[in-house]
C-alpha positions in Angstrom: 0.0 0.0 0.0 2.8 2.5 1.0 4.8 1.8 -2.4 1.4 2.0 -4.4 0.6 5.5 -2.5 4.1 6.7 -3.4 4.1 5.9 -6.9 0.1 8.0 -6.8 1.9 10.7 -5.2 4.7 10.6 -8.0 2.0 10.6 -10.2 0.6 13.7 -8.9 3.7 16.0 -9.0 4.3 15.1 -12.4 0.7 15.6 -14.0 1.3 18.8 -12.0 4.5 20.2 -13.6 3.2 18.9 -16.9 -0.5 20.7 -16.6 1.9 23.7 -15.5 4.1 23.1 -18.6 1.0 22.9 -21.0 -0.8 26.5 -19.4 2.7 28.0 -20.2 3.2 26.4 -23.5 -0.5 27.1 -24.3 0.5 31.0 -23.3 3.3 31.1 -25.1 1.8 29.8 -28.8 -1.4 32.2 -28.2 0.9 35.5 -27.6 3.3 34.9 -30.0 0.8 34.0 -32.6 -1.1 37.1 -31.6 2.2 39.6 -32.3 3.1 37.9 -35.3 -0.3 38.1 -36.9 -1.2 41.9 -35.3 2.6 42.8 -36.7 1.6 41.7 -39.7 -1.5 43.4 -40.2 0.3 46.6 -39.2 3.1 46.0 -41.5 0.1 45.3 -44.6 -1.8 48.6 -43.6 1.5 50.6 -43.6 1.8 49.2 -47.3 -1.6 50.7 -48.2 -0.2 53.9 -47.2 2.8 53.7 -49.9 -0.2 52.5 -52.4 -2.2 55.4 -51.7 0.1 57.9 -51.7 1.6 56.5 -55.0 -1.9 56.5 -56.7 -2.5 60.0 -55.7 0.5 61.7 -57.1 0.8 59.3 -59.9 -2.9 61.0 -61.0 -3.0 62.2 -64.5 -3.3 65.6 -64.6 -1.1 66.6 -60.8 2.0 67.0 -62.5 0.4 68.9 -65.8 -1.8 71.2 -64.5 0.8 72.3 -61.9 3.3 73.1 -64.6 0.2 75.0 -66.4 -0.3 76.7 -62.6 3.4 78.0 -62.9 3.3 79.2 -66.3 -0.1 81.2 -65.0 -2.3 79.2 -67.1 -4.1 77.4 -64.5 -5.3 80.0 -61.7 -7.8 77.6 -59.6 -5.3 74.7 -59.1 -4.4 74.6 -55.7 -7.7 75.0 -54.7 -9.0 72.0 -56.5 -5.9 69.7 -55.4 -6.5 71.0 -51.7 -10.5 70.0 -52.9 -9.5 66.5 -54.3 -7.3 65.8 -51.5 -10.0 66.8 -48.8 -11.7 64.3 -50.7 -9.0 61.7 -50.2 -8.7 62.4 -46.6 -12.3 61.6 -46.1 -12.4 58.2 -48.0 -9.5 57.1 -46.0 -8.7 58.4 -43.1 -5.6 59.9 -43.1 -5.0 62.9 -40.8 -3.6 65.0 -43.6 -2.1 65.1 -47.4 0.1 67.7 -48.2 1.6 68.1 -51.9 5.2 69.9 -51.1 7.4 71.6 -54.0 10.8 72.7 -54.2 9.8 76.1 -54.0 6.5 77.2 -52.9 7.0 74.5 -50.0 2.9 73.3 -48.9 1.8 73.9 -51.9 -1.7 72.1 -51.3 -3.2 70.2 -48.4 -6.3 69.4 -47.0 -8.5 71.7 -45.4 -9.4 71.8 -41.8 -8.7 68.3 -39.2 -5.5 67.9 -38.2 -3.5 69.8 -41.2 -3.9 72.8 -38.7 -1.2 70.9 -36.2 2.2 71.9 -37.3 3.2 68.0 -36.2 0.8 66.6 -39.0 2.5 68.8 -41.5 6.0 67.2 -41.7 7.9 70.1 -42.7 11.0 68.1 -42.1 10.1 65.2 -43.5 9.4 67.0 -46.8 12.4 69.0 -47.2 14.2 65.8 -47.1 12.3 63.8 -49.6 10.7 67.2 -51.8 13.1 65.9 -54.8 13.8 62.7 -54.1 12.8 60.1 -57.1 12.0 57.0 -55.0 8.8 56.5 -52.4 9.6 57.6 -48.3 8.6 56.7 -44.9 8.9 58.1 -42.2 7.8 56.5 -39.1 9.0 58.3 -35.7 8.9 61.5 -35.8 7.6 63.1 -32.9 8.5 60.3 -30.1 8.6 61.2 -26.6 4.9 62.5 -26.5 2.9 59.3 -26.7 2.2 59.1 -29.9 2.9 57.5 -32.8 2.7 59.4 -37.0 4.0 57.6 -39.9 4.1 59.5 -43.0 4.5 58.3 -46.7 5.7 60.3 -49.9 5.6 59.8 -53.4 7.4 62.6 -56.0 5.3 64.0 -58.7 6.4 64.3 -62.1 5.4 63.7 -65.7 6.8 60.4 -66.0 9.6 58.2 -65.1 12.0 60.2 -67.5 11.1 63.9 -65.9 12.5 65.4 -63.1 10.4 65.5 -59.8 8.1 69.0 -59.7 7.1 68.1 -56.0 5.9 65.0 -53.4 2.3 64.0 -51.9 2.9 63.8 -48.2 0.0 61.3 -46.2 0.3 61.6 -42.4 -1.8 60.0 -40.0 -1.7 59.6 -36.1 -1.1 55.7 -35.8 -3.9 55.5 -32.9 -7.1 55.4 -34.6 -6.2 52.7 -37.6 -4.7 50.3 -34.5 -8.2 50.8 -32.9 -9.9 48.6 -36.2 -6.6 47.0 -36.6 -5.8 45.2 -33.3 -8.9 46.5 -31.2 -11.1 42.7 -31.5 -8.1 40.7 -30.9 -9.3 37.9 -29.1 -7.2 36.1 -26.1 -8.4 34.2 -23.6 -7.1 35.9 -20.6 -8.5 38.4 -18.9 -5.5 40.7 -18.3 -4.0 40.3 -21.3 -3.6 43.4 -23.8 -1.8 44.2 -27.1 0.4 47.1 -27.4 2.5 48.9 -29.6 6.0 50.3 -28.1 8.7 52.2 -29.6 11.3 53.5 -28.3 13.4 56.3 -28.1 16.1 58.3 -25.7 13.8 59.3 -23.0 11.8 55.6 -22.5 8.9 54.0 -24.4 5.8 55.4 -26.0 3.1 52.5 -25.8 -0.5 52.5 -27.4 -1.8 49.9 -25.7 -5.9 47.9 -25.5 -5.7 48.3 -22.0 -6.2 52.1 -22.3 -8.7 52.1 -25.0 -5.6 52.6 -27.4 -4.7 56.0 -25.9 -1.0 57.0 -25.8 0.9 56.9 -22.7 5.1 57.7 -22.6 6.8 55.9 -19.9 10.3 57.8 -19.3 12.2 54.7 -17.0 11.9 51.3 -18.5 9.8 49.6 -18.2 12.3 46.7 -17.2 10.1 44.3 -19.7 9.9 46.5 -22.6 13.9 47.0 -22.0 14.3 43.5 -22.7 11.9 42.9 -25.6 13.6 45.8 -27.4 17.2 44.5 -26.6 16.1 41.0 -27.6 14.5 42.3 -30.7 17.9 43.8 -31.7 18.8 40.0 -32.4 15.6 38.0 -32.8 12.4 38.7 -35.3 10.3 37.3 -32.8 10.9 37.0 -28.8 9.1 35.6 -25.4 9.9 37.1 -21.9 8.4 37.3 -18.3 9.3 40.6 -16.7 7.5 43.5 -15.3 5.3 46.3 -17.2 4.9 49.7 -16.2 2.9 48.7 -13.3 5.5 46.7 -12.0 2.9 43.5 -12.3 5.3 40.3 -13.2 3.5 39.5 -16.8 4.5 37.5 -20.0 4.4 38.9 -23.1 5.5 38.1 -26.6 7.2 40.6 -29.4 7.1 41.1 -33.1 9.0 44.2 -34.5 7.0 45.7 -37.3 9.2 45.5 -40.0 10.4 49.0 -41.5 9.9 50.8 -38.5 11.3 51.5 -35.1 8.3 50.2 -33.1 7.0 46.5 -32.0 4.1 44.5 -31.0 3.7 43.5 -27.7 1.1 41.3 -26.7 0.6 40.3 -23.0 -1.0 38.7 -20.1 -0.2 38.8 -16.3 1.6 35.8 -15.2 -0.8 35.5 -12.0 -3.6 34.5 -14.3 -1.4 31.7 -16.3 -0.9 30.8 -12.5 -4.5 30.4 -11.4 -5.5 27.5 -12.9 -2.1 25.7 -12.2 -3.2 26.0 -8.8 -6.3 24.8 -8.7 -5.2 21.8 -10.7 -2.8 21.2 -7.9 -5.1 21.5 -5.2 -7.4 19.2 -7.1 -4.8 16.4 -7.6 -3.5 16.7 -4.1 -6.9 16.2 -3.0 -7.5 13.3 -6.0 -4.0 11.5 -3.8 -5.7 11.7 -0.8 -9.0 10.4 -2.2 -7.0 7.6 -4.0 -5.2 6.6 -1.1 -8.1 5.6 1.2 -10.3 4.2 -1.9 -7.7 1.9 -3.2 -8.6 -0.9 -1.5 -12.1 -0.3 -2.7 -10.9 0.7 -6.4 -9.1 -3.1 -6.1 -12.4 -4.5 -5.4 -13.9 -2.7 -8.3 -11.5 -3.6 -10.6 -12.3 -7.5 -9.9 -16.4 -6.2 -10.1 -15.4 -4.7 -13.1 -14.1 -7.8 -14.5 -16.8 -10.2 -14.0 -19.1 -7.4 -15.0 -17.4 -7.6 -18.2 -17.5 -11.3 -18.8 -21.0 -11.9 -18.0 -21.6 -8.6 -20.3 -19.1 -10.9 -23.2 -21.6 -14.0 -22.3 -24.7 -11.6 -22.8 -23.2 -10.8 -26.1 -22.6 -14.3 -27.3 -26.4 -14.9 -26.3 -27.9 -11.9 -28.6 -25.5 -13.0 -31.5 -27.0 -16.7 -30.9 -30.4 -15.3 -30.6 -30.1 -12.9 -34.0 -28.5 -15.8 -35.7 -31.6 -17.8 -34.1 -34.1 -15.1 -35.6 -32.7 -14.7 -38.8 -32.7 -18.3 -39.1 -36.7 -18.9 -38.4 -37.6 -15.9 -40.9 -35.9 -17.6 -43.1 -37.8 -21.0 -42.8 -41.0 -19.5 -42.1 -40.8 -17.4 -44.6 -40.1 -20.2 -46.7 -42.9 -22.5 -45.1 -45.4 -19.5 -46.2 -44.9 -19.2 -49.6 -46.5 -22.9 -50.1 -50.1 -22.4 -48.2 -49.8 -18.7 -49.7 -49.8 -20.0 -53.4 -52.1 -22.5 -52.3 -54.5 -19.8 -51.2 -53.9 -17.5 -54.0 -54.9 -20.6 -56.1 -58.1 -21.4 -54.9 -58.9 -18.3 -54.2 -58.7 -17.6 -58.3 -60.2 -20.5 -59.1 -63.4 -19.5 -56.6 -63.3 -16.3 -58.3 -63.2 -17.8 -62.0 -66.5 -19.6 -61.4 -64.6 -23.0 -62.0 -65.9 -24.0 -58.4 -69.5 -22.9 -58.8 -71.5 -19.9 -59.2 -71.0 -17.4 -56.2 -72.8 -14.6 -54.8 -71.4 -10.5 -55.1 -70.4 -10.7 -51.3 -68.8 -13.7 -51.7 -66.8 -12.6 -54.4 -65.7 -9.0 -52.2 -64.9 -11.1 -49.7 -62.8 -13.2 -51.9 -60.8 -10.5 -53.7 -60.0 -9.2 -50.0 -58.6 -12.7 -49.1 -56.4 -12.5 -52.5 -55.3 -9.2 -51.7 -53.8 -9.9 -48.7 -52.8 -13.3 -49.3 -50.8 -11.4 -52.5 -49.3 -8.5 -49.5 -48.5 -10.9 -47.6 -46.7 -13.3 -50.3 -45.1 -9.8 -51.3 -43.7 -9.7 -47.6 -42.8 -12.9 -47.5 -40.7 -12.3 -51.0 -39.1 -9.0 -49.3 -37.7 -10.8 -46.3 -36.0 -13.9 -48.2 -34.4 -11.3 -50.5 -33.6 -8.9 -47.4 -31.9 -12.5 -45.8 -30.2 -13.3 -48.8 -28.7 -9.7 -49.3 -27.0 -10.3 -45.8 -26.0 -13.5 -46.1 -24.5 -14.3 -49.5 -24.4 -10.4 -50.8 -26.1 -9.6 -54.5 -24.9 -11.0 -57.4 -25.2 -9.6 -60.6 -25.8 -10.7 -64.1 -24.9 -8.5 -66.8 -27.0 -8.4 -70.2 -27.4 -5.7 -73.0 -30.2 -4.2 -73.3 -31.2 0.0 -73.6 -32.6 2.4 -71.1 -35.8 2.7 -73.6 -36.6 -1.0 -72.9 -36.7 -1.1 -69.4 -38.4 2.3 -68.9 -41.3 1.9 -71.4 -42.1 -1.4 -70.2 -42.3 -0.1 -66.6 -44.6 2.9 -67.4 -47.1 0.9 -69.4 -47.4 -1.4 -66.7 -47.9 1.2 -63.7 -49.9 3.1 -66.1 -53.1 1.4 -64.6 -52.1 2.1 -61.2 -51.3 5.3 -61.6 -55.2 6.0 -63.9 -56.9 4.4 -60.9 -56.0 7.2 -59.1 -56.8 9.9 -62.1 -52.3 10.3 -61.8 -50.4 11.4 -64.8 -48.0 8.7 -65.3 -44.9 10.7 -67.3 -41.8 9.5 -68.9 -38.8 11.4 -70.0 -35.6 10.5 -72.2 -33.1 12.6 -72.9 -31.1 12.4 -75.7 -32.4 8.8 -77.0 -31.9 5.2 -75.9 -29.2 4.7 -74.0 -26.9 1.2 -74.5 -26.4 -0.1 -71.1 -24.4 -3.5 -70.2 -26.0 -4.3 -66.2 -28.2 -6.4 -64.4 -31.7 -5.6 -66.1 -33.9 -7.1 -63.6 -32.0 -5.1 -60.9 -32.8 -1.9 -63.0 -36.4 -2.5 -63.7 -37.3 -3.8 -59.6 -35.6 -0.6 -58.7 -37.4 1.2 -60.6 -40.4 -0.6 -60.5 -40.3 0.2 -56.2 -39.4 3.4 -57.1 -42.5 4.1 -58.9 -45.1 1.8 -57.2 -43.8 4.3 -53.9 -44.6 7.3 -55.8 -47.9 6.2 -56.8 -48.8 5.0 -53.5 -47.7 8.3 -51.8 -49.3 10.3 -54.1 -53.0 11.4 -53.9 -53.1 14.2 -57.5 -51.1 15.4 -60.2 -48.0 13.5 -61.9 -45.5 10.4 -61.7 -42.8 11.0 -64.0 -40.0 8.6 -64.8 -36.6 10.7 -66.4 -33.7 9.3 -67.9 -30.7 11.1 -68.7 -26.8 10.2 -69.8 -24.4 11.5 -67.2 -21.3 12.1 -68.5 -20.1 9.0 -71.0 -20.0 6.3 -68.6 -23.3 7.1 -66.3 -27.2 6.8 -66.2 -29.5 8.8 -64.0 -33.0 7.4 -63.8 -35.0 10.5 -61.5 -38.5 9.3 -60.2 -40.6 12.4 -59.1 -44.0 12.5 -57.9 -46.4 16.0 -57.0 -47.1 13.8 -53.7 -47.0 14.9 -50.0 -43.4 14.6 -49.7 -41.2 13.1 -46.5 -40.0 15.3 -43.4 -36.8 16.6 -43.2 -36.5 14.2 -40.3 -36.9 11.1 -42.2 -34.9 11.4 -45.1 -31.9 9.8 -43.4 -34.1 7.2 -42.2 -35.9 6.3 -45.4 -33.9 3.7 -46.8 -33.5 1.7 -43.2 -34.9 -1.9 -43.0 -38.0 -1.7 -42.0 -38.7 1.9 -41.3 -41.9 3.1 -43.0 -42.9 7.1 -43.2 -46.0 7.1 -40.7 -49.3 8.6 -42.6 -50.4 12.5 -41.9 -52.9 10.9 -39.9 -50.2 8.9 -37.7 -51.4 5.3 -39.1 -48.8 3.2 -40.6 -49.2 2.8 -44.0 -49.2 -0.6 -45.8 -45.8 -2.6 -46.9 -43.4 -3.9 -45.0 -40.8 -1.2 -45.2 -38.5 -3.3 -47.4 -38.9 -2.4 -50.8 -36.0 1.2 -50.6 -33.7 -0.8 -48.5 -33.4 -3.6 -51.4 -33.1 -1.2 -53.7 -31.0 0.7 -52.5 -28.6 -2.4 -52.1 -29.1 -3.1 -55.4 -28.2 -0.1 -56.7 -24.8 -0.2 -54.5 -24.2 -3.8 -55.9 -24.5 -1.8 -59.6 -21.5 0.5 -58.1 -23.8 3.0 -58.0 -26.0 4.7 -55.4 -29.6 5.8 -54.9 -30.5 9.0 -53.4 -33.6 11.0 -52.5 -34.9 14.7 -52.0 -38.1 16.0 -51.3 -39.9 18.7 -49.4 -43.5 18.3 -48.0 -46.7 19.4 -50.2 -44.3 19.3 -53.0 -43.7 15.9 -53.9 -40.8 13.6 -53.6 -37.7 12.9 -56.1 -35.2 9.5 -55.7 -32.1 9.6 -58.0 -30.9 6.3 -59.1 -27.3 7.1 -60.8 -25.3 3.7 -61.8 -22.7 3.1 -64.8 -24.0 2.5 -68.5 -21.5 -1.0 -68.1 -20.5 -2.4 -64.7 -17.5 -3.7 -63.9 -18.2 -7.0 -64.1 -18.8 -6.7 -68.0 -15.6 -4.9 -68.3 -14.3 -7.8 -66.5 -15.7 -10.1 -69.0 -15.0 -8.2 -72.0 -11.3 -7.8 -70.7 -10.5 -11.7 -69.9 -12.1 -12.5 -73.7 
């Protein structure tokens, strides 16, 4: 007992320090997923920026109408690039667009917002790039105030040839596009936040969730953002525990944006990685305990357990025995019926032919009720041997030539009086002429002929059609659709289960024996191909029947001669 409560106690610490290995792991993967795929999406937005500014001072027009403007030509055209680019700022949110020159300097910008802040104009930004041929960035300008403004520039000029006449400037305070950018981030921890840090000579500027995405400068450390940025120095993509600016231990993950001077951090405080660790540890301390004083009893139920599960292997043995037992008398019975059946169906047509004598009208009701039945119950007798033969010995099948046209006009003639007895338009279809077909024929025609003695029998008005289509070279649909009243949603899986039978509208089970769609739909598998249903109530019913023009056992055939 002492070694056995040992080795549970062992047990214990290390599903412990694994659990505690798993939360840490699962913390790790989460965070640095989250930076590398919020990096990411920063790093595609700035792109967007280059994009738009490129389009805008790649316009036609920009570059000739402002040589038109010098040469005095074109009077109104500042006014309608400040108009166009209001128009800019509008659709995308940018804080402002500026078009600089080489000599009037802000040539054009957009009216009102934040053009009216001296930072958004990015005077120094443009006198560095005003003639430069390439695309800049600039992303860092103004640290040390919480905030973060990237700007992009693209030069103007005629075309690739010409010297630049000036550059579009786009400027944008970084906190508003992280707010749609980062601000749904899910992670399932309740302290945990995304931010964005750069850093510069006095500390860190973070724009962080925590704060709703406002800006905050932190001018000592913090130590963990000290780290992340010295680790970031060397790594793409790093994973510390430290403290933040709250001095709260936390782990966090980083992913420097690429191109600029700032990173994703996204974080979680290590207390709440902690919490469940501990109550797992409570938990399987207490589990030890519990185990301890119920092993004797767990011993005992172990040796319960195993006789349970021996009778419940002699149990099983018994239902096998039985099902083989039952399968085996509805097999005899079934074929000890069919002798007094034809018997009965014999003299019953004989009575009914006046060979016997003359009889009376009620006698001869009464008879056509007894060869009714006797003929339903003959046709369940039939249904059952075939259902017992399909499970025993599989279904074989004998391939002959014949055409689609044979099978199908043959089968509508004869439900035709089935289908007039109940005033029921009895359709057929063929598309595209006979088709030549190499299968089991009587497998065709019994499916088909369930197919549509079902459709007549569900269906009280309007039409049973029978459709026949090619599909593809080496395919046949036959479609049977009726205007009947349908099958629930609920059965349609069900349909084609032995025995199962749609109930009536009324609840009464309708007549059959629930047989004929599972034999079919055997047979249709044993033709390597497959039957299939749709239907929708008060709008009639529609099984697909879809098997090759040849089967594969007449390829066989055809092969080996």
């Amino acid at each position: 007992m002492v070694v056995i409560a040992l080795l549970i106690g062992a047990l214990s610490a290390y599903l412990i320090v694994d659990y505690r290995n798993q939360q840490y792991d699962r913390a790790n993967d989460l965070l640095t997923r989250t930076a590398k795929d919020d990096a990411t999406e920063v790093e595609r937005w700035l792109d967007g920026g280059f994009v738009d500014a490129a389009v805008m001072a790649s316009q036609a027009g920009v570059a000739e109408r402002y040589l038109q403007w010098q040469q005095g030509q074109e009077d109104q055209f500042p006014q309608m690039l400040s108009d166009r680019l209001t128009a800019e700022q509008d659709l995308r949110g940018y804080d402002c667009i500026t078009m600089f020159t080489p000599t009037e300097g802000p040539f054009a910008s957009t009216t009102g917002g934040r053009c009216a802040d001296s930072q958004f104009k990015c005077a120094d930004f443009a006198n560095t790039v005003v003639t430069a041929p390439d695309p800049g960035f600039e992303d860092h300008f103004h640290n040390g105030v919480g905030a973060w403004c990237v700007a992009w520039s693209s030069p103007v000029r005629l075309d690739e040839e010409s010297p630049v006449l000036g550059v579009i400037i786009y400027t944008v305070q970084m906190r508003d596009p992280l707010v749609d950018l980062l601000g749904d981030e899910p992670l399932p921890y309740e302290s945990s936040e995304i931010a964005l840090v750069g850093q510069h000579e006095g500390g860190f500027d973070i724009i962080a969730s925590a704060n709703g995405f406002e800006s905050i400068t932190v001018q000592t450390g913090p130590e963990l953002h000290v780290q992340l940025a010295e680790d970031l120095a060397l790594h793409d993509s790093v994973v510390r525990t430290g403290h933040d600016e709250d001095g709260s231990a936390v782990m966090a993950a980083a992913r420097r944006v690429d191109g600029t001077e700032w990173f994703v951090a996204s974080r979680v405080d290590v207390a709440e990685i902690n919490a469940p660790i501990i109550r797992y540890g409570v938990l399987i301390g207490f589990s030890w305990l519990l185990s301890v004083v119920a092993l004797t009893m767990g011993l005992w139920t172990i040796r319960r357990a195993r006789w349970q599960r021996y009778r419940e292997h002699l149990a099983l043995i018994e239902i096998k025995e039985a099902l083989d037992a039952r399968d085996r008398f509805m097999r005899n019975m079934s074929h000890e019926l069919r002798t007094p059946l034809q018997s009965i169906m014999g003299f019953t047509s004989i009575m009914l032919g006046g060979m016997a004598g003359p009889i009376t009208d009620e006698q001869r009701r009464q008879l056509g009720m007894v060869d009714a039945s006797s003929k339903r119950l003959l046709a369940l007798v039939d249904d059952v041997l075939d259902l017992g033969k399909m499970r025993d010995h599989g279904v074989r099948v004998h391939a002959a030539r014949f055409t689609s046209s044979e099978v199908t006009a043959a089968l509508v003639e004869a439900m035709r009086p089935l289908s007039e007895r109940k005033s029921l338009e009895c359709r057929l279809a063929q598309d595209g002429g006979a088709i030549e077909m190499e299968t089991d024929r009587a497998m065709v025609e019994r499916i088909l002929l369930n197919l549509l003695s079902n459709a007549i029998k569900y269906t009280d008005a309007g039409f049973v059609r029978l459709h026949v289509k090619p599909d593809s070279d080496d395919y046949v649909i036959f479609e049977v659709s009726d205007s009947g009243r349908g099958i629930p949603e609920s059965e349609i899986d069900r349909v084609m289960e032995d025995f199962h039978q749609v109930l009536e509208p009324d609840g009464a089970k309708p007549v059959g024996t629930g047989l004929g769609l599972p034999i079919s739909r055997r047979m249709a598998e044993a033709l390597d191909g497959e039957l299939t249903v749709t239907s929708a109530i008060g709008e009639g019913s529609t099984f697909r029947l879809r098997i090759p023009r040849v089967h594969a056992e007449a390829r066989r055939e055809a092969s080996a001669t």
